[in-house]
DSSP file (Angstrom, degrees, kcal/mol; ACC not computed):
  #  RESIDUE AA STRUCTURE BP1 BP2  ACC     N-H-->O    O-->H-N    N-H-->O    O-->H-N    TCO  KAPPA ALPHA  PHI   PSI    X-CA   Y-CA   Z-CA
    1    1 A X              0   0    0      0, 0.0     2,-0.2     0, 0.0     0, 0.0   0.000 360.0 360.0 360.0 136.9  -18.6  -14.3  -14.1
    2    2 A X        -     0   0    0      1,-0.0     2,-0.0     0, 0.0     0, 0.0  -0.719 360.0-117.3 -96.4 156.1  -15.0  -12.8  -15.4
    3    3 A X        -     0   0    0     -2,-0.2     2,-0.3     1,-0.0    -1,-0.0  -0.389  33.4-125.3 -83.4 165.9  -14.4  -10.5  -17.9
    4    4 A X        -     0   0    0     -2,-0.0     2,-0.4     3,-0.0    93,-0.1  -0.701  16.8-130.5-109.5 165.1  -12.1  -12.3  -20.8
    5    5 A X        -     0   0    0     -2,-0.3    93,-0.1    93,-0.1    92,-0.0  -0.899  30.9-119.8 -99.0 112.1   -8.9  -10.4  -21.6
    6    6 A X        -     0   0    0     91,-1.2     2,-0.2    -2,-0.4     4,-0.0  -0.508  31.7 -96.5 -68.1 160.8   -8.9  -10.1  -25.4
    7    7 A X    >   -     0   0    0      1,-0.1     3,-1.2     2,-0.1    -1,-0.1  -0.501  31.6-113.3 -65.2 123.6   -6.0  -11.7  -27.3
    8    8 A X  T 3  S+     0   0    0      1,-0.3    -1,-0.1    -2,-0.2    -2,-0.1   0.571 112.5  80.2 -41.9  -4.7   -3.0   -9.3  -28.3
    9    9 A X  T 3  S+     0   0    0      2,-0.1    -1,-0.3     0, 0.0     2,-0.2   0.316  70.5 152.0 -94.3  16.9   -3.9   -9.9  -31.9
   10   10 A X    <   -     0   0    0     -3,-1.2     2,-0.2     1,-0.1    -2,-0.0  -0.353  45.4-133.6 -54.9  87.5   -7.0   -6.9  -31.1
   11   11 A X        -     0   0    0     -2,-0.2    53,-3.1     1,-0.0    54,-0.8  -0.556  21.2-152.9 -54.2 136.9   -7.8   -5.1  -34.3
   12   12 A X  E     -A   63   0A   0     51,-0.2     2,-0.5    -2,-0.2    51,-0.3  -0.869  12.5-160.9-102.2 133.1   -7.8   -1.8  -33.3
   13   13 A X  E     -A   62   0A   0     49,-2.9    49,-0.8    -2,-0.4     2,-0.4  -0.929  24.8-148.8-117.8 125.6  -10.1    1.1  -35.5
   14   14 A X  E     -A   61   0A   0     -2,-0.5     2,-0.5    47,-0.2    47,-0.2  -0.957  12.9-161.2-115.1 152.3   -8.5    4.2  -34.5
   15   15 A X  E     +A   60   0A   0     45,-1.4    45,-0.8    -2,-0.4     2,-0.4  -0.877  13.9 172.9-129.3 121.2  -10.8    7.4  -34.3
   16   16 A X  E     +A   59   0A   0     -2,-0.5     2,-0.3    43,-0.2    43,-0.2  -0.871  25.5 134.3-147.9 106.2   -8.7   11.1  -34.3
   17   17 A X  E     -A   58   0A   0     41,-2.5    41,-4.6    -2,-0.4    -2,-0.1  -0.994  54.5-104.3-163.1 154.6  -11.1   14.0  -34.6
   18   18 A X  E     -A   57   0A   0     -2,-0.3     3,-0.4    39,-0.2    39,-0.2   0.061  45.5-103.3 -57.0 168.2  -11.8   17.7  -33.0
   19   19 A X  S >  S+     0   0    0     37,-1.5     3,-0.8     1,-0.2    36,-0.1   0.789 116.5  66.5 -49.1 -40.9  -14.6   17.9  -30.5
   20   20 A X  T 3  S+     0   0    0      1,-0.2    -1,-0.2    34,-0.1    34,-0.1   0.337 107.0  47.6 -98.4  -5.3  -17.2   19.7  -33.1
   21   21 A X  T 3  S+     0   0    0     -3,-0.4     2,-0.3     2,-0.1    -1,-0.2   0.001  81.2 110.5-150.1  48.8  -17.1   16.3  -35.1
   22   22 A X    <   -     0   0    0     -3,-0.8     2,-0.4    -5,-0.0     3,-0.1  -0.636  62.9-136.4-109.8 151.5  -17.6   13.6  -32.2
   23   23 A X    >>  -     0   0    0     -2,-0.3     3,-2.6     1,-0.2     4,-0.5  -0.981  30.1 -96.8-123.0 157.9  -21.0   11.9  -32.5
   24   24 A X  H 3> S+     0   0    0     -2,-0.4     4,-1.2     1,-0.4     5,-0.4   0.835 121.7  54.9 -73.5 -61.5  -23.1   11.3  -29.3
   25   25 A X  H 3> S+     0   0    0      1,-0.2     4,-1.1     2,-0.2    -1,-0.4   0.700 108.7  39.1 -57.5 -25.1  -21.9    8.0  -29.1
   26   26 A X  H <> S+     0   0    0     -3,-2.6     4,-4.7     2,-0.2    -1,-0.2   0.946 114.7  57.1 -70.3 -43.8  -18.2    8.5  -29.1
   27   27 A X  H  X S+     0   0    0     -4,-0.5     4,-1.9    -3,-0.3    -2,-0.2   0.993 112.8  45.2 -20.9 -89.3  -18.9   11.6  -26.9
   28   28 A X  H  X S+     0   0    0     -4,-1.2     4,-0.6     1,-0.2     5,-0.3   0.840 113.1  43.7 -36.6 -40.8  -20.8    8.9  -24.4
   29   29 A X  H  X S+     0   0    0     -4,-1.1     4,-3.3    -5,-0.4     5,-0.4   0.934 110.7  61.8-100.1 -47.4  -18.2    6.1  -24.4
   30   30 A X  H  X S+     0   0    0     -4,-4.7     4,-0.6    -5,-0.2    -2,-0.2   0.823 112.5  32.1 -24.9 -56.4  -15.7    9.1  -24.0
   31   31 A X  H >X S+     0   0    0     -4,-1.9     3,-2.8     2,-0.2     4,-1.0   0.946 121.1  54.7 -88.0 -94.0  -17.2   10.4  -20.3
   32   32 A X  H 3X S+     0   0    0     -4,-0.6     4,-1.4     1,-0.3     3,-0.5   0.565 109.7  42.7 -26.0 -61.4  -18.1    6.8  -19.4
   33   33 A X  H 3X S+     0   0    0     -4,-3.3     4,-1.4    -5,-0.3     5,-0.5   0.808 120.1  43.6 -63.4 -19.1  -14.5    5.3  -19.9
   34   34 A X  H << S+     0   0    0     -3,-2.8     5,-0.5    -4,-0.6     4,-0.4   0.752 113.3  50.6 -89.5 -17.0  -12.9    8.1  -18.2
   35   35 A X  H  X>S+     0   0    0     -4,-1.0     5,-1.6    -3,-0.5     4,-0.6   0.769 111.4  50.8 -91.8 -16.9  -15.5    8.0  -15.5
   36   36 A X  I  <>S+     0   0    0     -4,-1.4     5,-1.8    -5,-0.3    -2,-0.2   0.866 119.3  31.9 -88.1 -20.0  -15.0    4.3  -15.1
   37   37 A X  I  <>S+     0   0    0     -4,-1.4     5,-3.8    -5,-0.2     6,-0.2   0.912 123.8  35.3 -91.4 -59.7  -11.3    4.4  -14.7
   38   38 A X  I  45S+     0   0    0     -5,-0.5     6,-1.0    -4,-0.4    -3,-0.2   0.832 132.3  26.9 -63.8 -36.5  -10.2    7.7  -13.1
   39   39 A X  I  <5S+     0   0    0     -4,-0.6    -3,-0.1    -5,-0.5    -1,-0.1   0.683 132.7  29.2-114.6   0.8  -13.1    8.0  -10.8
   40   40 A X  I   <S+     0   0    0     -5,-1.6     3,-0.3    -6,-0.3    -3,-0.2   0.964 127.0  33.2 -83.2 -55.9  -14.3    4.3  -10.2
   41   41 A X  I   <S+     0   0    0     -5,-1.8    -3,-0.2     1,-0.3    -4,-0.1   0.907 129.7  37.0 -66.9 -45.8  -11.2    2.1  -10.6
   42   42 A X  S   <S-     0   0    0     -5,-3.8    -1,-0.3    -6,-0.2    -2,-0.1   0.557 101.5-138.6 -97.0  31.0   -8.8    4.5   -9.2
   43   43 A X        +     0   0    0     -3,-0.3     2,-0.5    -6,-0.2    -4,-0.2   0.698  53.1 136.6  46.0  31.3  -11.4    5.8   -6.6
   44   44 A X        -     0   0    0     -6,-1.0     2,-0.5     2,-0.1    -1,-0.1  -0.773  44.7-149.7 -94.7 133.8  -10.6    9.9   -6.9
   45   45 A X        +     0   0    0     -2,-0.5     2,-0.2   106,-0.2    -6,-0.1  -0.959  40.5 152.6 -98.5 130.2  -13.9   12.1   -7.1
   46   46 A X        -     0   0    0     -2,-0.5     2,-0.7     0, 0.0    -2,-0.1  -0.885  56.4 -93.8-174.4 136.1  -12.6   14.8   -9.1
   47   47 A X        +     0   0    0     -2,-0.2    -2,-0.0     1,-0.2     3,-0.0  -0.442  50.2 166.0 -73.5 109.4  -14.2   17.5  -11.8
   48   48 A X        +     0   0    0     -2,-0.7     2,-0.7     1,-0.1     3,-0.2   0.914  60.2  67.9 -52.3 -72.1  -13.7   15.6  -15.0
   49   49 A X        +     0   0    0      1,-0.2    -1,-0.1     2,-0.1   -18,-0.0  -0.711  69.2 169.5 -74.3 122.6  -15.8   17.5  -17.5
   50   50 A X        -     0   0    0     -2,-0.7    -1,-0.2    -3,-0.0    -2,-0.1   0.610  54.6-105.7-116.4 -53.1  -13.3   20.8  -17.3
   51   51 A X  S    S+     0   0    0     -3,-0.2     3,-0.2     0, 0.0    -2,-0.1   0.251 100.3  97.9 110.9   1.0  -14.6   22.7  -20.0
   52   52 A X    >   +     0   0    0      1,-0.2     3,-0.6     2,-0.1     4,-0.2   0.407  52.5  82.3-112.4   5.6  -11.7   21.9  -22.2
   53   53 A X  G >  S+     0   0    0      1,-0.2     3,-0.9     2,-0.1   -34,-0.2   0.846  86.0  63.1 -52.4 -36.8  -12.8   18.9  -24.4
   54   54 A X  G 3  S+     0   0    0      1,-0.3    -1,-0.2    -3,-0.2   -34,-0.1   0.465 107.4  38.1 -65.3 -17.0  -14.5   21.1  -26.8
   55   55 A X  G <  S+     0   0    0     -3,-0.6    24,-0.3   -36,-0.1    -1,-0.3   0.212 110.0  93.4-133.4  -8.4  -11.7   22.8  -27.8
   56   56 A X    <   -     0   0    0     -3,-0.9   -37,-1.5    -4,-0.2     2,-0.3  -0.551  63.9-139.2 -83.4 126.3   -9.6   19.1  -27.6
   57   57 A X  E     -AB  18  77A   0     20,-1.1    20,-3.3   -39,-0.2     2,-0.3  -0.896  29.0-152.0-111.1 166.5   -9.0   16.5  -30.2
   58   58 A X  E     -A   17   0A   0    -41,-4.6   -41,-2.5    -2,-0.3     2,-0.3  -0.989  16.4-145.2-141.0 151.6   -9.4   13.2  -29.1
   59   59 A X  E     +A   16   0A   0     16,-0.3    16,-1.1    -2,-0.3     2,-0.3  -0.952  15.9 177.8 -93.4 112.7   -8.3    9.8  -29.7
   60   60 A X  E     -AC  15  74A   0    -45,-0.8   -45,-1.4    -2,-0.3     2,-0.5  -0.951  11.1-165.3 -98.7 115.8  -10.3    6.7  -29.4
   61   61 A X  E     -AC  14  73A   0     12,-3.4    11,-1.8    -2,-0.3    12,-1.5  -0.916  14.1-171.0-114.7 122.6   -9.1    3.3  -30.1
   62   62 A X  E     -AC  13  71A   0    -49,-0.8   -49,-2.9    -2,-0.5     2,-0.2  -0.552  34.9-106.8-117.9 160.7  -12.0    1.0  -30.4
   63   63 A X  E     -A   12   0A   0      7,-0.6   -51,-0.2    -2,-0.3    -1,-0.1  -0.532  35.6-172.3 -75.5 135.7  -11.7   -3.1  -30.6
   64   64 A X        +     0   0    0    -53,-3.1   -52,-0.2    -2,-0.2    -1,-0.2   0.439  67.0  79.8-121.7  -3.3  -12.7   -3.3  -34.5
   65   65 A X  S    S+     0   0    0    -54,-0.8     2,-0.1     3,-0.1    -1,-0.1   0.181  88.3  46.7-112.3  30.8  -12.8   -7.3  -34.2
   66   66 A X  S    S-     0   0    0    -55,-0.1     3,-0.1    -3,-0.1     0, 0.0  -0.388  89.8-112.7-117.2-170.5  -16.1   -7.9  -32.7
   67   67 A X  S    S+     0   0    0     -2,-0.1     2,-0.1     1,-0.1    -2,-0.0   0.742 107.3  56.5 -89.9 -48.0  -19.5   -6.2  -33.8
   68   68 A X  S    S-     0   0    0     -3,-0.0    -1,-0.1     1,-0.0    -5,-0.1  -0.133  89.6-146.1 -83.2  37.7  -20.1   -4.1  -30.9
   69   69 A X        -     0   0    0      1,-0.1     2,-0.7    -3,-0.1    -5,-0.1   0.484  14.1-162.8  31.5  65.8  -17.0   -2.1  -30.9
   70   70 A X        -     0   0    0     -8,-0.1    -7,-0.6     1,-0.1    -1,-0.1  -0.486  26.6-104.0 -97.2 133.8  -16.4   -1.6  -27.5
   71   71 A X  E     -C   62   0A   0     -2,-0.7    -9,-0.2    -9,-0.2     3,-0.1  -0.156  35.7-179.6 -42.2 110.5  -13.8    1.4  -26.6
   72   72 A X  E     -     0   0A   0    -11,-1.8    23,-2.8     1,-0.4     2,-0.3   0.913  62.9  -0.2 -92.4 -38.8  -10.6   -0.3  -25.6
   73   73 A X  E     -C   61   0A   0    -12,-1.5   -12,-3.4    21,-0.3    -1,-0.4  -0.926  60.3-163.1-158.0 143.2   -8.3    3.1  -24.8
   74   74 A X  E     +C   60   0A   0    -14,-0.3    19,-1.4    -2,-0.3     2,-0.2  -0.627  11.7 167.2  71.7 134.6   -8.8    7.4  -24.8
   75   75 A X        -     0   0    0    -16,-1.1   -16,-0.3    17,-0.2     2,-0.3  -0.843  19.9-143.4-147.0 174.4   -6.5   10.1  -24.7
   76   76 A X  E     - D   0  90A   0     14,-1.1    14,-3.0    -2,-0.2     2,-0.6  -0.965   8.6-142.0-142.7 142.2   -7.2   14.1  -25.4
   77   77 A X  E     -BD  57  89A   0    -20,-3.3   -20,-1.1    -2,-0.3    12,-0.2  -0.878  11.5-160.4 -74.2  76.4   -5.2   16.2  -26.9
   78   78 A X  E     - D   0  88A   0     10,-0.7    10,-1.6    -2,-0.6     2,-0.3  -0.399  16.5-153.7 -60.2 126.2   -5.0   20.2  -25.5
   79   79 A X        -     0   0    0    -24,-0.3     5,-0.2     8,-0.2     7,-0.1  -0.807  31.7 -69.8-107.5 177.5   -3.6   22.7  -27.9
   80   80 A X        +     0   0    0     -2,-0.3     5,-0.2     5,-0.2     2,-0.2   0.041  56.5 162.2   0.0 101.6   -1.9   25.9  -27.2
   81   81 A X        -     0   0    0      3,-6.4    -1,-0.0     5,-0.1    -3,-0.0  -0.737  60.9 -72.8-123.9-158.6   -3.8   28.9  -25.7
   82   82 A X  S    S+     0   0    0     -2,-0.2     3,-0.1     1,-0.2    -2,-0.1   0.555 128.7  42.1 -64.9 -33.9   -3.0   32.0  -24.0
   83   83 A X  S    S+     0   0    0      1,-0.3     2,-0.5     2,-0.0    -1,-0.2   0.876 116.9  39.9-106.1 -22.7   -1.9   30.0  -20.6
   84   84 A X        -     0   0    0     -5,-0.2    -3,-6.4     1,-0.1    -1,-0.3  -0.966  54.5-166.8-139.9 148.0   -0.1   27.3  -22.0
   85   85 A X        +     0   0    0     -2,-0.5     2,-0.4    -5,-0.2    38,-0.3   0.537  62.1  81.4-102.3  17.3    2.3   26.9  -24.8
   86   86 A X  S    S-     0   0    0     -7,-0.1    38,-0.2    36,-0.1    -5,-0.1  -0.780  81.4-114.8-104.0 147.7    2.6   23.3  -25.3
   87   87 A X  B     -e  124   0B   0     36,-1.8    38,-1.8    -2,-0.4     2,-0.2  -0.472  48.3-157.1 -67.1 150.6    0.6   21.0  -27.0
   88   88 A X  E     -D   78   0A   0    -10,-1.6   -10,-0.7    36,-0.2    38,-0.3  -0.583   7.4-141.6-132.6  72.9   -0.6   18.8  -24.0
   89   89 A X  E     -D   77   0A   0     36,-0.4     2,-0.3   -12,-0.2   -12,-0.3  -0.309  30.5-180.0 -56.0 124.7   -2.0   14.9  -23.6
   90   90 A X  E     +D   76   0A   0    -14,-3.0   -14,-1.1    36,-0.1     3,-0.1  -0.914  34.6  16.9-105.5 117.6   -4.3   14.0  -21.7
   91   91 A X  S    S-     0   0    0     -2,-0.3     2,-0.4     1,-0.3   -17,-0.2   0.872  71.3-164.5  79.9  24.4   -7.0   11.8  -19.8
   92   92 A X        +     0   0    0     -3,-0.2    -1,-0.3   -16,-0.1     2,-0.2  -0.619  16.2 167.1 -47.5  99.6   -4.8    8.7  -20.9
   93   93 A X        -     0   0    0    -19,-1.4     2,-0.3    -2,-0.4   -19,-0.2  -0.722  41.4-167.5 -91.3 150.8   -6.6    5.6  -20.6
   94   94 A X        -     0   0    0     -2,-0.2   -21,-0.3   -21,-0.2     5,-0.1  -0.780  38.7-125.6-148.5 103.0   -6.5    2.0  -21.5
   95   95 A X    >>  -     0   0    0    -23,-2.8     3,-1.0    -2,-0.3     4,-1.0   0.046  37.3-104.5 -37.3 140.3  -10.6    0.2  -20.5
   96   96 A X  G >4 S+     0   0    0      1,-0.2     3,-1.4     2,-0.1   -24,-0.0   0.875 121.9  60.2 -44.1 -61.9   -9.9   -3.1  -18.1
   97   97 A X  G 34 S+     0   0    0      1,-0.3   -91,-1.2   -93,-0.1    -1,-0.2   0.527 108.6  48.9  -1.0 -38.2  -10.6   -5.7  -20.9
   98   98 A X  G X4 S+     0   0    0     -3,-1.0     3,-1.6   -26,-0.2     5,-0.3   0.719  82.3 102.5 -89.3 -29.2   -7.4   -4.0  -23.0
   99   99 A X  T <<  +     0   0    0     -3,-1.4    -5,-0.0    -4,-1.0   -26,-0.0  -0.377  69.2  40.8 -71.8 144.2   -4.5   -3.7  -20.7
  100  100 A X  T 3  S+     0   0    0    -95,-0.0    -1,-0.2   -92,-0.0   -92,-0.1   0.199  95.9  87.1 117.1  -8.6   -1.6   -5.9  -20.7
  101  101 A X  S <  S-     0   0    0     -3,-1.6    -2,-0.1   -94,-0.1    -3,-0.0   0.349 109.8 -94.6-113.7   8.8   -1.5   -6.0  -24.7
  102  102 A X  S  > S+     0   0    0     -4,-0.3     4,-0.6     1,-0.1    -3,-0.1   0.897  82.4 133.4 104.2  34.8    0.5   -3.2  -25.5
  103  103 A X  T  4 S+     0   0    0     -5,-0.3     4,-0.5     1,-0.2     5,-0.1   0.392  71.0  61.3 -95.2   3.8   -2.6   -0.5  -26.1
  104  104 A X  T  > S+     0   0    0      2,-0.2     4,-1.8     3,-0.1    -1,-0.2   0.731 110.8  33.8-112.7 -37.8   -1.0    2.1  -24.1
  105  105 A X  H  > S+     0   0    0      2,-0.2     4,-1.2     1,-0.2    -2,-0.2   0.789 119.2  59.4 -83.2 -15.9    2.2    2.4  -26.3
  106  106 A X  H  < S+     0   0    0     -4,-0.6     4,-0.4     2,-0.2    -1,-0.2   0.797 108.3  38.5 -81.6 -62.5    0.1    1.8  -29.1
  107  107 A X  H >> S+     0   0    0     -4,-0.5     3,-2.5     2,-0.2     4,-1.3   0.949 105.1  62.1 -92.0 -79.1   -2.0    4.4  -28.6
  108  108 A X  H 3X S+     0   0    0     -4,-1.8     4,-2.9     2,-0.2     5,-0.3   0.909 106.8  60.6 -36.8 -37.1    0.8    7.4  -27.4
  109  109 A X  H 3X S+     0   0    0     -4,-1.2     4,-1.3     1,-0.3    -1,-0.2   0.844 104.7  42.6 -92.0  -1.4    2.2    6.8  -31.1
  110  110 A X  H <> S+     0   0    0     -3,-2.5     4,-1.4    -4,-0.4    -1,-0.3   0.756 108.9  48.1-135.8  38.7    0.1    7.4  -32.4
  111  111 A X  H  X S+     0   0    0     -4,-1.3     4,-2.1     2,-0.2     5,-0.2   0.656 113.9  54.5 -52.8 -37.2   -1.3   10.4  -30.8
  112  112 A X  H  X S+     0   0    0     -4,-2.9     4,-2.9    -5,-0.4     3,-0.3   0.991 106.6  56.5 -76.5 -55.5    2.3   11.6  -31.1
  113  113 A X  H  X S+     0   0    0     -4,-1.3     4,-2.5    -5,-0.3     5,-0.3   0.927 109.7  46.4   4.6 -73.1    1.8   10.7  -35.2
  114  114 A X  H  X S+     0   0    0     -4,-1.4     4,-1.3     1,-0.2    -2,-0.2   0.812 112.1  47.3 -79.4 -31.1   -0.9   12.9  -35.1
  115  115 A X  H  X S+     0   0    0     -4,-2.1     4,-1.4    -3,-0.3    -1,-0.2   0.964 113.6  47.1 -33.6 -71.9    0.9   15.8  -33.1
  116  116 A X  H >< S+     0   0    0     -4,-2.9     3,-1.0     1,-0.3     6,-0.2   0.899 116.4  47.2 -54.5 -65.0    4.0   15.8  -35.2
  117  117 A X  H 3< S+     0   0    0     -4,-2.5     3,-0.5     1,-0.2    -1,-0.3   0.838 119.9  37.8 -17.5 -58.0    1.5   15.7  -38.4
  118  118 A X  H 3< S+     0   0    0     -4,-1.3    -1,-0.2     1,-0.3    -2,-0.2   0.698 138.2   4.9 -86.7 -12.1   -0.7   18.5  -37.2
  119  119 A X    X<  +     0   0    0     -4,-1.4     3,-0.9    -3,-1.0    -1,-0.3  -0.673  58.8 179.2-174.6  75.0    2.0   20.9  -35.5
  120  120 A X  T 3  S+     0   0    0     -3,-0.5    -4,-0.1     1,-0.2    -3,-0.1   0.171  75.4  52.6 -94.5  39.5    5.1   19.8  -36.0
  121  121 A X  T 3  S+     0   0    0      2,-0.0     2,-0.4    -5,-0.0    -1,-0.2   0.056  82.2 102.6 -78.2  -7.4    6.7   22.8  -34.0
  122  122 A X  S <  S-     0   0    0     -3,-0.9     2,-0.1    -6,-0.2   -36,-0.1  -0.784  70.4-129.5-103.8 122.1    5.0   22.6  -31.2
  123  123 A X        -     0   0    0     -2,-0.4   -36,-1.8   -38,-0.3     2,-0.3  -0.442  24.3-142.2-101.7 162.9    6.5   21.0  -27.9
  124  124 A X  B     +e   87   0B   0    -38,-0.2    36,-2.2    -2,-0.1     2,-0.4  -0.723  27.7 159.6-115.1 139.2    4.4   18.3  -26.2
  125  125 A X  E     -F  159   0C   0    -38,-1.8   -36,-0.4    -2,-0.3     2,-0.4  -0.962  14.2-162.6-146.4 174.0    4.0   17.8  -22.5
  126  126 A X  E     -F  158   0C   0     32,-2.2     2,-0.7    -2,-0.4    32,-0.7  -0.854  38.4-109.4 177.9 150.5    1.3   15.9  -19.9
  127  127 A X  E     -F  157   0C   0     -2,-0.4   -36,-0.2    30,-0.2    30,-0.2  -0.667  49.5-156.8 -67.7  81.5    0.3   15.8  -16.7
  128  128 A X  E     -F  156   0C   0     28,-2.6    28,-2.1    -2,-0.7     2,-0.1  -0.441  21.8-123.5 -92.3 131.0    1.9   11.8  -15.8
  129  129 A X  E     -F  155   0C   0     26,-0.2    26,-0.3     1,-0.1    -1,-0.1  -0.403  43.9-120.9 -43.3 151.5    0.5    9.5  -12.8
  130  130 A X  S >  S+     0   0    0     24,-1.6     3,-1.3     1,-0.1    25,-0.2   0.877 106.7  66.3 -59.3 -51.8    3.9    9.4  -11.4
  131  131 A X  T 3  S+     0   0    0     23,-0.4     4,-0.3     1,-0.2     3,-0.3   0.809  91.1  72.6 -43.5 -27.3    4.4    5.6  -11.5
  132  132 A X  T 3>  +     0   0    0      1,-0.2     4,-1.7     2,-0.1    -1,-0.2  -0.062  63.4 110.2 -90.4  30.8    4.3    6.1  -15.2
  133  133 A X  H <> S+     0   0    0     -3,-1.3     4,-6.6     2,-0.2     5,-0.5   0.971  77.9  46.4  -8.5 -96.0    7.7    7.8  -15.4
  134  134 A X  H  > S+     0   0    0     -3,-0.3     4,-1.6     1,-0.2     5,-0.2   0.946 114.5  52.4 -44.7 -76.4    9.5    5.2  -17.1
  135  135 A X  H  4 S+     0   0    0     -4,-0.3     3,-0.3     1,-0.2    -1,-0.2   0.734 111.1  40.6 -20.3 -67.7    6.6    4.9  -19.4
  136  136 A X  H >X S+     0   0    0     -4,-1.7     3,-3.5     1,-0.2     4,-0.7   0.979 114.5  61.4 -46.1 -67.1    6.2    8.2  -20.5
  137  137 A X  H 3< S+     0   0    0     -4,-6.6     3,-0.3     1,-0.3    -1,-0.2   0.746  90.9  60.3 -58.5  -1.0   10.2    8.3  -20.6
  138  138 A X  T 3< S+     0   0    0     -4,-1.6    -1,-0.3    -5,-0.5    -2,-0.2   0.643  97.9  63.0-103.1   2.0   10.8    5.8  -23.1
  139  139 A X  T <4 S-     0   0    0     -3,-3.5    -2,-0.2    -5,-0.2    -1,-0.1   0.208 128.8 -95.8 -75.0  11.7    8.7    8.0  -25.5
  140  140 A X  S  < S+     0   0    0     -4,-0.7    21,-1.3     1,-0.4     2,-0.4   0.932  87.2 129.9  95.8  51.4   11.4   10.7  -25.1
  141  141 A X  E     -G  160   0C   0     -5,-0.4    -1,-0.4    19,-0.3     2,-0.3  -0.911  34.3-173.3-103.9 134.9    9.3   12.7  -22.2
  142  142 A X  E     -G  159   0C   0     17,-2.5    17,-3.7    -2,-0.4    -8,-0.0  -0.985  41.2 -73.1-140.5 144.7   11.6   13.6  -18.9
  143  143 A X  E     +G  158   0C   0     -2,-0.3    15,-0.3    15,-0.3     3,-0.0   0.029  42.5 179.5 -19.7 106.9   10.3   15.1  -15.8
  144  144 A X        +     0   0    0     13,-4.9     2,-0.2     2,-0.0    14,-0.2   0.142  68.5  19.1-123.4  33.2    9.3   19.0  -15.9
  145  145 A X  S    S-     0   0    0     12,-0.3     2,-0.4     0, 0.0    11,-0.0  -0.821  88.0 -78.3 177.4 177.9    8.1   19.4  -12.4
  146  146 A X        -     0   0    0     -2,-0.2     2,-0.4    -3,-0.0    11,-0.2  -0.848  59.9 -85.9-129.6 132.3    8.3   17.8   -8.8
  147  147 A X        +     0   0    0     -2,-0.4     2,-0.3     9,-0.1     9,-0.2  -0.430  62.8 177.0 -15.6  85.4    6.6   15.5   -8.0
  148  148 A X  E     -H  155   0C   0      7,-1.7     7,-0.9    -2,-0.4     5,-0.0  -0.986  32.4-106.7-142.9 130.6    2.8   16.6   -6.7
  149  149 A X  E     +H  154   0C   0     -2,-0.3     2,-0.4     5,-0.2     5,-0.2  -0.072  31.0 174.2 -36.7 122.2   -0.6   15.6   -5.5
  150  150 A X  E >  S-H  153   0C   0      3,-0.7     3,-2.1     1,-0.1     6,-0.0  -0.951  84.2 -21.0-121.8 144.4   -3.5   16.0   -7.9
  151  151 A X  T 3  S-     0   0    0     -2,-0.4  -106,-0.2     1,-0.4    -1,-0.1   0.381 122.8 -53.8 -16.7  58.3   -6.2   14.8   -6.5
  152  152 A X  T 3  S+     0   0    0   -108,-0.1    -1,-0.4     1,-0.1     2,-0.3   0.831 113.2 108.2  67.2  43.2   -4.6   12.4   -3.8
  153  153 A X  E <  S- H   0 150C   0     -3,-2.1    -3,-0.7    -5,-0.0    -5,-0.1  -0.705  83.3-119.3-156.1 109.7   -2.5   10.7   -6.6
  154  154 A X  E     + H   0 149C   0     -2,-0.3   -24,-1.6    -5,-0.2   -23,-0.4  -0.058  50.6 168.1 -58.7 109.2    1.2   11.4   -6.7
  155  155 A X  E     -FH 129 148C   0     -7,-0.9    -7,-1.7   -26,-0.3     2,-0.3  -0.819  13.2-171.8-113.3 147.6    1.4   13.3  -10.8
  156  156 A X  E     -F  128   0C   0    -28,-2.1   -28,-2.6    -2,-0.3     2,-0.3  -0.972  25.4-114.1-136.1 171.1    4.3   15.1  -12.2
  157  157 A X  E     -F  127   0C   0     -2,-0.3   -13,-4.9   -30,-0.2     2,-0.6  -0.552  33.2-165.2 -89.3 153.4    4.4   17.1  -15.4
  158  158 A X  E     -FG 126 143C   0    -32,-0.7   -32,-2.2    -2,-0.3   -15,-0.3  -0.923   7.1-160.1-148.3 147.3    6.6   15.9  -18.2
  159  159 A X  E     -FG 125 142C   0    -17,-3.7   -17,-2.5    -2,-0.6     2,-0.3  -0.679  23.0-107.8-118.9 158.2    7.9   17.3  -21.3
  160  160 A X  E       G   0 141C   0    -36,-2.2   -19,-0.3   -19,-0.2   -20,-0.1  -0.658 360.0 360.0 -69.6 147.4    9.5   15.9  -25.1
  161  161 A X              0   0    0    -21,-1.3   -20,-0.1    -2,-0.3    -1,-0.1   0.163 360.0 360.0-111.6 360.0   12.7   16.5  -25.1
């Protein structure tokens, strides 16, 4: 049996809250989709759970035009600390069943929305597959680093300009 691809017309429910005010299920579909893309799909074994969600807001966009709501796309948000001074995205995802309808730009604006809103001083960078250059750069991010393995998969860092 094949999964269906939903239709670009995908009400989207979007979800933007700290850590301290996730409920086990978003929590759950959070670790799961990230575990299914980053270390199943793209085959990397690699420590996921960091210690830095808790202190992370995160963005969920869940399919709102079904019953069961299933998590179509994830990001997290890093703020500021002591070692870095940029607000930072993260753990950018889009579930198989979603890709190919535009959830991934979708998604970065508004997480960038919600940046500008929450800290609008504050300059934004993430940690980029490398193939996703051009992506990233047509939200006004350029290259802030050389090109380097993270966990056998070619990354650079990239910054707003």
């Amino acid at each position: 049996m094949t999964e269906s691809k939903p239709t670009p017309s995908v009400e989207i429910e979007w979800h933007w809250k700290p850590f301290s005010e996730l409920n086990s299920n978003e929590v759950y579909d959070m670790l799961a989709a990230r575990s299914a893309v980053f270390v199943v799909e793209q085959n990397c074994v690699y420590g996921d759970i960091d210690g830095q969600d808790a202190n992370a807001w995160h963005l969920f966009a869940y399919d709102g035009s079904g019953s069961d709501k299933p998590l179509a796309g994830y990001l997290r948000v890093l703020l500021p600390d002591e070692k870095e001074t940029d607000v930072r995205i993260g753990r950018v995802l889009t579930t198989a069943a979603y890709r190919g309808i535009g959830l991934g730009s979708s998604m970065l604006e508004q997480a960038l929305k919600h940046i500008v809103k929450q800290w609008p001083d504050a300059a934004i960078s993430l940690h980029a597959q490398a193939h996703l250059q051009a992506f990233y750069g047509a939200f006004g991010f350029e290259p802030s680093s050389d090109v380097h393995d993270e966990d056998g998969i070619p990354h650079v860092w990239m910054r707003s300009v």
